[in-house]
C-alpha positions in Angstrom: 40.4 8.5 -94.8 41.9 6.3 -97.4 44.8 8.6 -97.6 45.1 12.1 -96.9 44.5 14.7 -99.9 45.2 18.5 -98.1 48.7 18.9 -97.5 48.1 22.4 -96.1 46.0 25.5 -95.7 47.9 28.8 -95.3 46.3 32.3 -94.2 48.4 35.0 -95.9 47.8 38.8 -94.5 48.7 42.0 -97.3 50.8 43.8 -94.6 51.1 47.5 -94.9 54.6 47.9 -95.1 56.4 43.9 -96.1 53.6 43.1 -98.6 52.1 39.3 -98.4 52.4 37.8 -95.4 52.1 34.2 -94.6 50.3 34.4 -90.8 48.6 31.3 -89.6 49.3 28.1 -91.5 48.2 24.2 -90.7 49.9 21.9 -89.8 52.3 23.9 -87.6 55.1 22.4 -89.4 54.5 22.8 -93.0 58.0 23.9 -94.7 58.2 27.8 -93.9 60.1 28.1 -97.7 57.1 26.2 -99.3 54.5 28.8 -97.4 56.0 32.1 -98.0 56.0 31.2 -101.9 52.7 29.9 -101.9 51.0 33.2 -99.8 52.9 35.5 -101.9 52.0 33.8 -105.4 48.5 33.6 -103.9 48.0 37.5 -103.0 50.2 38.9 -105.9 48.0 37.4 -108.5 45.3 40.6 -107.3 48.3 42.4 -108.7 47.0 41.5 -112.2 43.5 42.2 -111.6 43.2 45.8 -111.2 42.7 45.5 -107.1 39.4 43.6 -108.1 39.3 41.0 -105.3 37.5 37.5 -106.9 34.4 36.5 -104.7 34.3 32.9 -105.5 36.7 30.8 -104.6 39.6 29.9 -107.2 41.9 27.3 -108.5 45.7 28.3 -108.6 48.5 26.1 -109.8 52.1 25.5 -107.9 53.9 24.2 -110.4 57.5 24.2 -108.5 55.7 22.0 -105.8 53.6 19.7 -108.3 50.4 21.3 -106.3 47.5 22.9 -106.7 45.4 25.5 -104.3 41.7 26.6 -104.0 42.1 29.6 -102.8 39.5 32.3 -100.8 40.4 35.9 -101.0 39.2 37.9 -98.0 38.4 42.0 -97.8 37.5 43.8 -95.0 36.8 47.3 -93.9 39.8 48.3 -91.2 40.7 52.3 -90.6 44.1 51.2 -89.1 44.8 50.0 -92.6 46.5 51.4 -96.0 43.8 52.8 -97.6 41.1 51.6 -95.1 40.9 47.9 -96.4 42.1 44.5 -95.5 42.8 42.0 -97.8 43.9 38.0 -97.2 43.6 34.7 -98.7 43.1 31.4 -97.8 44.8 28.7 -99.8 43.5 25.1 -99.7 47.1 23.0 -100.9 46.8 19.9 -102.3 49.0 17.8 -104.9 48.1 18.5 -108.6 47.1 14.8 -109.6 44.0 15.3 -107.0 42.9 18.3 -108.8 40.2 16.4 -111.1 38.5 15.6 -107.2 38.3 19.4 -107.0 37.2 20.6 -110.4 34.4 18.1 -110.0 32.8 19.0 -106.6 33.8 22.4 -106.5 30.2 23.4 -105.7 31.1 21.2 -102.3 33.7 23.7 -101.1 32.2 26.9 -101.7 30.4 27.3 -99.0 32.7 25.8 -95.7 35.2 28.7 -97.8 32.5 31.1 -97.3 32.3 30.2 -93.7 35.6 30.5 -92.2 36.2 33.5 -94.6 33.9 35.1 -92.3 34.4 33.8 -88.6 38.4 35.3 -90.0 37.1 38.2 -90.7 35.4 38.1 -87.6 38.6 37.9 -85.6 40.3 40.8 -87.5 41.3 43.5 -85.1 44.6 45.1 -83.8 46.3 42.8 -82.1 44.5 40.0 -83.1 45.3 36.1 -81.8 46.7 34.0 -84.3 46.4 31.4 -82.4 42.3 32.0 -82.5 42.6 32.4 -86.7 44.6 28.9 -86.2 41.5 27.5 -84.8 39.7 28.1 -87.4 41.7 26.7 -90.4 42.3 23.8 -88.4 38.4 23.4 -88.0 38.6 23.8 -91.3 41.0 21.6 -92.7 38.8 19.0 -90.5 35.5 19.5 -92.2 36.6 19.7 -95.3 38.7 16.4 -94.8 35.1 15.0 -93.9 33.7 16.1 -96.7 36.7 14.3 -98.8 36.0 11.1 -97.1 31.9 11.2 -97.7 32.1 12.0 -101.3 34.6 9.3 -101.2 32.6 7.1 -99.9 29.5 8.3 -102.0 31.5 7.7 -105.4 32.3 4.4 -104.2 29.1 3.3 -103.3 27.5 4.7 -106.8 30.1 2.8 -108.1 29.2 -0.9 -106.6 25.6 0.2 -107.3 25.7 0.8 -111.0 28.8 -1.6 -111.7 28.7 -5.6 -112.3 29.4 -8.5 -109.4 32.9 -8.2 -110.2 33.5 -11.1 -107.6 31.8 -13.2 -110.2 34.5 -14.8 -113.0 32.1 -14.3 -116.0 30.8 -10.8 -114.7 33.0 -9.1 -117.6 32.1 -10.7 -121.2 35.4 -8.3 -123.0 37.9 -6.2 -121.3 39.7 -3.5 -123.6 42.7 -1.5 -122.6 42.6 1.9 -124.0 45.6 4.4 -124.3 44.3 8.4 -123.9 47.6 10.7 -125.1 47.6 14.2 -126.4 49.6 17.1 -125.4 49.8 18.5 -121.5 46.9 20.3 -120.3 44.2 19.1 -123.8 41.7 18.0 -121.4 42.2 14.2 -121.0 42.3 13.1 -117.8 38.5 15.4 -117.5 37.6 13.6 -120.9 38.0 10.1 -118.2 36.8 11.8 -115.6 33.6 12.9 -117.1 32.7 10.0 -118.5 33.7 7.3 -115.7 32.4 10.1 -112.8 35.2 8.3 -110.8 37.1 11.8 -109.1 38.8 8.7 -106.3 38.9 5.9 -108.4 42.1 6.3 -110.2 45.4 4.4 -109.9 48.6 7.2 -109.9 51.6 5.6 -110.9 53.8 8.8 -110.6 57.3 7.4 -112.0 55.7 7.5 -115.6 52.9 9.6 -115.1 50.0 7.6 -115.4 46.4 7.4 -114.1 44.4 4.2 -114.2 40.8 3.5 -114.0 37.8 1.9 -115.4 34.5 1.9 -116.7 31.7 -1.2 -116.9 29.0 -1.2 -119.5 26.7 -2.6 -121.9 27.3 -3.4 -125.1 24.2 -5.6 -127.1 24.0 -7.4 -123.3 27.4 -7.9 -123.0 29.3 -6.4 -120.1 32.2 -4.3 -121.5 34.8 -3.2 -119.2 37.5 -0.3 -120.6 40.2 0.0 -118.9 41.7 3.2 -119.4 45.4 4.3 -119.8 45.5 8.4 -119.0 49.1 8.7 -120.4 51.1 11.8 -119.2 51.7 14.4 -122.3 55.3 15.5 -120.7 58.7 14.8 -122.8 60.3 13.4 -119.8 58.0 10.2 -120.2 58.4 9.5 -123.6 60.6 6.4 -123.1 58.6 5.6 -120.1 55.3 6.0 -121.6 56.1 3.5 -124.4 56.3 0.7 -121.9 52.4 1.2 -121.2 51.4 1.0 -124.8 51.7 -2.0 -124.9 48.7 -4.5 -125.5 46.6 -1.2 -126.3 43.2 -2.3 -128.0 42.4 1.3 -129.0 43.3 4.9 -128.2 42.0 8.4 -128.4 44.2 11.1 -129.8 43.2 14.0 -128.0 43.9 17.7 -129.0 42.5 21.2 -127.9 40.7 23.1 -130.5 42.3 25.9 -129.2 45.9 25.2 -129.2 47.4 24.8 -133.0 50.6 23.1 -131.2 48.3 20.4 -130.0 46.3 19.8 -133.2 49.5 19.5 -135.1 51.5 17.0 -132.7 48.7 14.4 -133.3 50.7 13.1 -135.5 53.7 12.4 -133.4 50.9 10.9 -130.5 50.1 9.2 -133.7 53.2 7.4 -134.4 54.1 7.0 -131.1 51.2 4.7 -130.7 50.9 3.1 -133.6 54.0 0.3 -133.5 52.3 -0.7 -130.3 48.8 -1.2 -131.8 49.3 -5.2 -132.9 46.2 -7.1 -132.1 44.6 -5.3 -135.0 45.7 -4.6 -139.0 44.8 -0.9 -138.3 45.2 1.4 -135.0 41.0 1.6 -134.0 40.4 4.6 -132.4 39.2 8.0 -132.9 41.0 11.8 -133.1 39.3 13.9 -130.1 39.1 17.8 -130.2 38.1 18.8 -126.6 37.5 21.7 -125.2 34.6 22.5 -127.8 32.8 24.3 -125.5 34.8 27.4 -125.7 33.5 28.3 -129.4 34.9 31.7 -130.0 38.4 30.4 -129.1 38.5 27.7 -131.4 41.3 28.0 -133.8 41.4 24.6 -135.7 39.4 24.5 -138.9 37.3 21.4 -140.0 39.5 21.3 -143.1 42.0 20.6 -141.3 41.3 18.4 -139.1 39.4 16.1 -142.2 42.6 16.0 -143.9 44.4 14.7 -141.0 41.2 12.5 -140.2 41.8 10.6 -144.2 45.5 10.7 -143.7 45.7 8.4 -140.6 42.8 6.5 -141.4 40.8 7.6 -138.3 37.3 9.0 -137.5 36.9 12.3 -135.7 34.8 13.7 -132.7 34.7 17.0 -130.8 34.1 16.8 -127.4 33.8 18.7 -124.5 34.9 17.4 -121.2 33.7 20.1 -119.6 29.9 20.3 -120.6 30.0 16.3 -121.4 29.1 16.7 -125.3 30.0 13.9 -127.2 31.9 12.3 -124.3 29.7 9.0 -123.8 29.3 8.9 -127.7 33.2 8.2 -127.8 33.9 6.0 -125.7 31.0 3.9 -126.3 31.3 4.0 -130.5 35.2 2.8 -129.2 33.6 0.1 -127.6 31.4 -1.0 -130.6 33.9 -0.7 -133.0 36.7 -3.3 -130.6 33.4 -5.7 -129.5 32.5 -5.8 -133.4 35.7 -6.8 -134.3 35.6 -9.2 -131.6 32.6 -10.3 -132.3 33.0 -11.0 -136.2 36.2 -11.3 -137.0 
Protein backbone atom coordinates (compact mmCIF):
# COMPACT_ATOMS: atom_id res chain seq x y z
CA UNK A 1 0.00 0.00 0.00
CA UNK A 2 0.80 3.67 -0.50
CA UNK A 3 1.19 3.93 3.19
CA UNK A 4 -0.27 2.05 5.87
CA UNK A 5 -3.78 3.34 7.41
CA UNK A 6 -4.53 0.53 10.52
CA UNK A 7 -2.26 1.16 13.23
CA UNK A 8 -3.90 -1.56 15.34
CA UNK A 9 -6.72 -3.98 16.09
CA UNK A 10 -7.24 -4.94 19.71
CA UNK A 11 -9.67 -7.83 21.06
CA UNK A 12 -10.84 -6.71 24.55
CA UNK A 13 -12.64 -9.59 26.81
CA UNK A 14 -15.36 -8.22 29.79
CA UNK A 15 -13.67 -10.47 32.50
CA UNK A 16 -15.73 -11.54 35.32
CA UNK A 17 -13.89 -10.26 38.12
CA UNK A 18 -11.10 -7.12 36.53
CA UNK A 19 -13.70 -5.73 34.08
CA UNK A 20 -12.37 -5.01 30.30
CA UNK A 21 -9.69 -6.75 29.30
CA UNK A 22 -7.36 -6.15 26.47
CA UNK A 23 -6.59 -10.07 25.26
CA UNK A 24 -5.18 -10.41 21.81
CA UNK A 25 -3.91 -7.29 20.08
CA UNK A 26 -1.93 -6.86 16.46
CA UNK A 27 0.89 -6.01 15.95
CA UNK A 28 2.43 -7.84 19.03
CA UNK A 29 4.00 -4.70 19.90
CA UNK A 30 1.51 -2.05 19.92
CA UNK A 31 2.13 0.25 23.19
CA UNK A 32 0.41 -1.92 26.14
CA UNK A 33 -0.61 1.79 27.79
CA UNK A 34 -2.26 2.82 24.43
CA UNK A 35 -4.31 -0.73 24.46
CA UNK A 36 -5.60 -1.00 27.82
CA UNK A 37 -7.16 2.67 27.39
CA UNK A 38 -8.46 1.98 24.09
CA UNK A 39 -10.26 -1.75 25.23
CA UNK A 40 -11.52 -0.23 28.23
CA UNK A 41 -13.03 3.10 26.50
CA UNK A 42 -14.24 0.61 23.87
CA UNK A 43 -16.33 -1.83 26.35
CA UNK A 44 -17.31 0.85 29.01
CA UNK A 45 -19.18 2.80 26.50
CA UNK A 46 -22.09 -0.42 26.78
CA UNK A 47 -22.03 1.09 30.28
CA UNK A 48 -24.22 3.91 28.86
CA UNK A 49 -26.41 1.89 26.86
CA UNK A 50 -28.44 -0.06 29.22
CA UNK A 51 -26.35 -3.55 28.56
CA UNK A 52 -27.90 -3.14 24.94
CA UNK A 53 -24.95 -4.49 22.89
CA UNK A 54 -24.95 -2.44 19.17
CA UNK A 55 -25.06 -5.03 16.25
CA UNK A 56 -23.49 -2.97 13.59
CA UNK A 57 -20.34 -1.96 13.67
CA UNK A 58 -19.46 1.65 15.20
CA UNK A 59 -17.23 4.56 14.98
CA UNK A 60 -15.48 5.72 18.36
CA UNK A 61 -13.15 8.57 18.76
CA UNK A 62 -9.58 8.57 20.84
CA UNK A 63 -9.11 11.84 21.20
CA UNK A 64 -5.79 11.55 23.56
CA UNK A 65 -4.20 9.53 20.65
CA UNK A 66 -5.47 11.74 17.67
CA UNK A 67 -7.36 8.29 16.58
CA UNK A 68 -10.31 6.92 15.70
CA UNK A 69 -11.73 3.05 15.96
CA UNK A 70 -14.47 1.01 14.17
CA UNK A 71 -15.34 -0.99 16.59
CA UNK A 72 -17.45 -4.71 16.59
CA UNK A 73 -19.06 -5.67 19.80
CA UNK A 74 -19.27 -9.45 20.31
CA UNK A 75 -22.06 -11.51 22.73
CA UNK A 76 -22.07 -14.94 23.22
CA UNK A 77 -23.92 -17.50 25.25
CA UNK A 78 -21.22 -19.05 27.88
CA UNK A 79 -22.63 -20.84 31.43
CA UNK A 80 -19.10 -20.40 32.88
CA UNK A 81 -19.84 -16.81 32.66
CA UNK A 82 -21.40 -13.87 34.97
CA UNK A 83 -24.78 -14.05 34.16
CA UNK A 84 -24.37 -16.65 31.37
CA UNK A 85 -23.08 -14.15 28.57
CA UNK A 86 -19.93 -13.15 26.99
CA UNK A 87 -19.33 -9.89 25.76
CA UNK A 88 -16.08 -8.44 23.63
CA UNK A 89 -15.09 -6.01 21.14
CA UNK A 90 -13.01 -5.60 18.33
CA UNK A 91 -11.53 -2.20 17.69
CA UNK A 92 -10.22 -1.32 14.19
CA UNK A 93 -7.45 1.80 15.24
CA UNK A 94 -6.63 4.17 12.89
CA UNK A 95 -5.45 7.95 12.94
CA UNK A 96 -8.48 10.48 12.97
CA UNK A 97 -7.43 12.37 9.67
CA UNK A 98 -8.23 8.93 7.76
CA UNK A 99 -11.57 8.82 9.22
CA UNK A 100 -13.46 10.49 6.07
CA UNK A 101 -11.92 6.94 4.18
CA UNK A 102 -14.09 5.20 6.78
CA UNK A 103 -17.34 7.19 7.00
CA UNK A 104 -17.38 6.77 3.20
CA UNK A 105 -17.08 2.95 2.64
CA UNK A 106 -18.40 1.92 5.76
CA UNK A 107 -20.71 -0.51 3.98
CA UNK A 108 -17.08 -2.09 2.90
CA UNK A 109 -16.24 -3.19 6.39
CA UNK A 110 -19.31 -4.44 7.69
CA UNK A 111 -19.21 -7.60 6.67
CA UNK A 112 -15.17 -8.88 7.01
CA UNK A 113 -16.41 -7.38 10.90
CA UNK A 114 -19.22 -9.76 10.75
CA UNK A 115 -16.82 -12.52 9.78
CA UNK A 116 -14.19 -12.66 12.27
CA UNK A 117 -16.80 -11.63 15.01
CA UNK A 118 -17.93 -15.10 14.40
CA UNK A 119 -14.82 -17.40 13.67
CA UNK A 120 -13.99 -15.46 17.55
CA UNK A 121 -16.80 -16.43 18.78
CA UNK A 122 -16.16 -19.63 17.38
CA UNK A 123 -12.95 -20.06 19.43
CA UNK A 124 -14.63 -19.03 22.78
CA UNK A 125 -14.26 -21.74 25.26
CA UNK A 126 -12.42 -22.26 28.71
CA UNK A 127 -9.11 -22.13 28.18
CA UNK A 128 -9.24 -20.88 24.95
CA UNK A 129 -5.73 -20.17 22.71
CA UNK A 130 -5.06 -16.70 22.19
CA UNK A 131 -2.67 -17.35 20.03
CA UNK A 132 -5.65 -18.97 17.66
CA UNK A 133 -7.93 -15.52 18.26
CA UNK A 134 -4.43 -13.83 17.12
CA UNK A 135 -4.79 -15.58 13.98
CA UNK A 136 -7.72 -14.26 13.23
CA UNK A 137 -7.29 -10.44 13.74
CA UNK A 138 -4.16 -10.74 11.95
CA UNK A 139 -6.04 -12.35 8.97
CA UNK A 140 -7.96 -9.67 9.56
CA UNK A 141 -5.97 -6.73 9.64
CA UNK A 142 -4.68 -8.33 6.16
CA UNK A 143 -7.96 -8.32 4.35
CA UNK A 144 -9.00 -5.38 5.36
CA UNK A 145 -5.61 -3.73 4.47
CA UNK A 146 -6.51 -5.30 0.88
CA UNK A 147 -9.48 -3.86 0.83
CA UNK A 148 -7.78 -0.28 1.63
CA UNK A 149 -5.49 -0.75 -1.17
CA UNK A 150 -8.38 -1.77 -3.92
CA UNK A 151 -10.64 1.12 -3.07
CA UNK A 152 -7.51 2.95 -3.29
CA UNK A 153 -6.80 2.04 -6.25
CA UNK A 154 -10.53 2.22 -7.56
CA UNK A 155 -10.71 6.01 -6.42
CA UNK A 156 -7.73 6.58 -8.29
CA UNK A 157 -8.68 5.13 -11.32
CA UNK A 158 -12.30 6.96 -11.31
CA UNK A 159 -10.29 9.75 -10.82
CA UNK A 160 -7.91 9.60 -14.18
CA UNK A 161 -11.18 8.43 -15.83
CA UNK A 162 -13.42 11.40 -15.20
CA UNK A 163 -10.57 14.03 -14.73
CA UNK A 164 -8.64 16.14 -17.68
CA UNK A 165 -4.99 15.09 -19.38
CA UNK A 166 -3.45 16.90 -16.67
CA UNK A 167 0.06 16.09 -18.40
CA UNK A 168 -1.26 18.50 -20.99
CA UNK A 169 -0.16 22.52 -20.19
CA UNK A 170 -3.50 23.93 -21.41
CA UNK A 171 -5.66 21.00 -19.79
CA UNK A 172 -6.79 23.53 -16.94
CA UNK A 173 -8.43 26.88 -18.60
CA UNK A 174 -8.64 28.62 -14.53
CA UNK A 175 -7.45 27.33 -11.37
CA UNK A 176 -9.13 28.73 -8.06
CA UNK A 177 -7.90 28.27 -4.54
CA UNK A 178 -10.64 28.05 -2.17
CA UNK A 179 -10.30 28.38 1.72
CA UNK A 180 -13.20 25.98 3.71
CA UNK A 181 -13.08 27.27 7.67
CA UNK A 182 -15.89 26.99 10.28
CA UNK A 183 -15.74 25.66 13.64
CA UNK A 184 -14.35 21.91 14.66
CA UNK A 185 -16.49 19.14 13.85
CA UNK A 186 -19.40 21.62 11.31
CA UNK A 187 -19.00 19.11 8.64
CA UNK A 188 -16.30 20.50 6.24
CA UNK A 189 -13.85 18.26 5.46
CA UNK A 190 -17.39 15.70 4.41
CA UNK A 191 -18.71 18.89 2.57
CA UNK A 192 -15.06 18.19 0.34
CA UNK A 193 -15.38 14.86 0.59
CA UNK A 194 -18.75 14.58 -0.80
CA UNK A 195 -18.38 16.59 -3.47
CA UNK A 196 -14.73 15.66 -4.74
CA UNK A 197 -15.56 11.67 -3.81
CA UNK A 198 -11.75 11.68 -3.19
CA UNK A 199 -11.66 9.58 0.53
CA UNK A 200 -7.31 9.07 -0.55
CA UNK A 201 -6.79 11.96 -2.45
CA UNK A 202 -6.03 14.42 0.12
CA UNK A 203 -2.74 16.18 1.09
CA UNK A 204 -2.29 16.26 5.28
CA UNK A 205 -0.08 18.79 6.25
CA UNK A 206 -0.41 18.05 10.10
CA UNK A 207 1.83 21.09 11.57
CA UNK A 208 -1.18 23.51 10.61
CA UNK A 209 -3.84 21.24 10.24
CA UNK A 210 -4.69 21.22 6.80
CA UNK A 211 -6.05 18.88 4.04
CA UNK A 212 -5.53 19.50 0.41
CA UNK A 213 -7.23 18.31 -2.60
CA UNK A 214 -8.93 19.01 -5.86
CA UNK A 215 -11.67 18.89 -8.10
CA UNK A 216 -11.78 19.29 -12.23
CA UNK A 217 -14.83 20.56 -14.03
CA UNK A 218 -16.75 22.27 -16.55
CA UNK A 219 -17.67 25.53 -16.62
CA UNK A 220 -19.34 26.90 -20.26
CA UNK A 221 -16.39 24.35 -21.76
CA UNK A 222 -13.89 25.50 -19.82
CA UNK A 223 -11.99 23.21 -17.51
CA UNK A 224 -12.18 24.61 -13.89
CA UNK A 225 -9.92 23.14 -11.42
CA UNK A 226 -10.64 24.21 -7.41
CA UNK A 227 -8.27 23.59 -5.44
CA UNK A 228 -9.49 23.34 -2.06
CA UNK A 229 -8.03 24.52 1.34
CA UNK A 230 -9.84 22.31 4.37
CA UNK A 231 -8.57 24.60 7.09
CA UNK A 232 -8.51 23.13 10.67
CA UNK A 233 -11.20 24.96 13.10
CA UNK A 234 -8.76 24.43 16.32
CA UNK A 235 -7.40 27.75 18.22
CA UNK A 236 -3.98 26.35 18.29
CA UNK A 237 -3.82 27.18 14.44
CA UNK A 238 -5.01 30.43 14.27
CA UNK A 239 -1.60 32.06 13.55
CA UNK A 240 -0.76 29.13 11.43
CA UNK A 241 -3.84 29.05 9.48
CA UNK A 242 -3.44 32.68 8.39
CA UNK A 243 -0.31 31.71 6.49
CA UNK A 244 -2.66 29.50 4.02
CA UNK A 245 -5.10 32.29 3.33
CA UNK A 246 -3.22 33.66 1.45
CA UNK A 247 -4.00 34.07 -2.38
CA UNK A 248 -7.62 32.66 -1.50
CA UNK A 249 -10.02 33.27 -4.60
CA UNK A 250 -13.11 32.46 -2.54
CA UNK A 251 -14.19 30.65 0.68
CA UNK A 252 -17.08 28.91 2.24
CA UNK A 253 -18.04 29.76 5.77
CA UNK A 254 -19.33 26.83 7.07
CA UNK A 255 -21.56 26.40 10.26
CA UNK A 256 -23.77 23.55 11.73
CA UNK A 257 -27.43 24.31 11.97
CA UNK A 258 -27.30 22.71 15.07
CA UNK A 259 -24.72 24.37 17.05
CA UNK A 260 -25.60 28.18 17.93
CA UNK A 261 -21.71 28.58 18.90
CA UNK A 262 -20.87 27.75 15.33
CA UNK A 263 -23.54 29.98 13.64
CA UNK A 264 -22.37 32.84 15.73
CA UNK A 265 -18.43 32.53 15.23
CA UNK A 266 -19.00 33.08 11.36
CA UNK A 267 -18.18 36.17 11.96
CA UNK A 268 -14.88 35.82 13.46
CA UNK A 269 -14.16 32.99 10.27
CA UNK A 270 -15.42 36.02 8.69
CA UNK A 271 -12.79 38.46 9.58
CA UNK A 272 -10.19 36.16 9.77
CA UNK A 273 -10.52 35.71 6.04
CA UNK A 274 -11.36 38.70 4.88
CA UNK A 275 -7.79 40.84 4.97
CA UNK A 276 -6.56 37.86 2.97
CA UNK A 277 -9.20 38.13 0.23
CA UNK A 278 -7.26 40.82 -2.20
CA UNK A 279 -7.63 39.77 -5.73
CA UNK A 280 -11.21 40.88 -5.52
CA UNK A 281 -13.08 44.42 -4.12
CA UNK A 282 -15.38 42.03 -2.11
CA UNK A 283 -14.64 38.43 -0.29
CA UNK A 284 -16.78 35.99 -3.11
CA UNK A 285 -18.04 33.27 -1.44
CA UNK A 286 -21.03 31.85 0.21
CA UNK A 287 -22.14 31.12 4.21
CA UNK A 288 -22.81 27.18 4.38
CA UNK A 289 -25.25 25.59 7.04
CA UNK A 290 -24.45 21.82 6.91
CA UNK A 291 -25.78 19.32 8.48
CA UNK A 292 -29.39 20.05 7.16
CA UNK A 293 -30.26 16.76 7.11
CA UNK A 294 -30.93 16.48 10.80
CA UNK A 295 -34.26 18.74 10.69
CA UNK A 296 -35.69 18.42 14.02
CA UNK A 297 -32.27 19.38 15.56
CA UNK A 298 -31.87 22.51 13.75
CA UNK A 299 -31.63 25.44 16.05
CA UNK A 300 -30.62 28.38 13.77
CA UNK A 301 -33.56 30.38 12.38
CA UNK A 302 -33.65 31.75 8.78
CA UNK A 303 -33.98 35.26 10.29
CA UNK A 304 -30.98 34.95 11.50
CA UNK A 305 -28.99 33.64 9.38
CA UNK A 306 -30.54 36.48 6.47
CA UNK A 307 -29.42 39.16 8.76
CA UNK A 308 -25.98 37.90 8.90
CA UNK A 309 -26.28 36.93 5.13
CA UNK A 310 -26.95 41.23 4.26
CA UNK A 311 -24.45 42.18 6.90
CA UNK A 312 -21.34 40.53 5.30
CA UNK A 313 -22.51 40.91 1.94
CA UNK A 314 -22.72 37.12 1.24
CA UNK A 315 -25.21 34.69 -0.24
CA UNK A 316 -26.37 31.67 1.75
CA UNK A 317 -26.84 27.77 1.22
CA UNK A 318 -27.79 24.84 3.48
CA UNK A 319 -26.24 21.84 2.72
CA UNK A 320 -25.97 18.50 3.78
CA UNK A 321 -22.69 16.70 3.49
CA UNK A 322 -24.12 13.84 4.53
CA UNK A 323 -27.15 13.18 2.10
CA UNK A 324 -25.26 15.51 -0.76
CA UNK A 325 -28.16 18.31 -0.86
CA UNK A 326 -27.03 21.28 -2.21
CA UNK A 327 -23.29 20.25 -2.15
CA UNK A 328 -22.53 20.38 -6.05
CA UNK A 329 -24.86 23.51 -6.23
CA UNK A 330 -22.04 25.32 -4.04
CA UNK A 331 -19.24 24.64 -5.26
CA UNK A 332 -20.14 24.99 -8.71
CA UNK A 333 -22.30 28.51 -8.23
CA UNK A 334 -18.51 29.41 -6.48
CA UNK A 335 -17.09 28.47 -9.53
CA UNK A 336 -19.38 30.66 -11.79
CA UNK A 337 -19.36 33.43 -9.73
CA UNK A 338 -14.87 33.51 -9.79
CA UNK A 339 -14.96 32.28 -13.80
CA UNK A 340 -17.49 35.31 -14.37
CA UNK A 341 -15.46 37.67 -12.85
CA UNK A 342 -12.71 36.26 -14.71
CA UNK A 343 -14.31 36.21 -17.55
CA UNK A 344 -15.83 39.92 -17.62
CA UNK A 345 -14.09 41.89 -15.61
Amino acid sequence: MAREIINAIIYTEVDDNIGPNPLVWVPANFPKEYMNYIGIKSITILSGEKGLVPETVVMLPFPSLNSKGLIKYLQWYDENRRGGIGIASITMLFEEIDDVIFYKYMNYFVEPFEKVAQSIINLEKPNVQEENIALELFKFKNYIESLLEDLRKKEIEKYTAQAFPMHQKDAIDFKFKIIICGDPGVGKTSLILQFTENAFRRTYIPTVGVFVTDKIFKVDNHNIQLVLWDIAGQQKFQLMRQQFYKGLDGAFLVFDLTKQNSFDNIVHWYNDVKKYATKFPNLIGYIVGNKKDLGEDIIIDIKSINQLSNNLNLKYLDTSALTGENVYNAFFNLARSLYNLVIYS
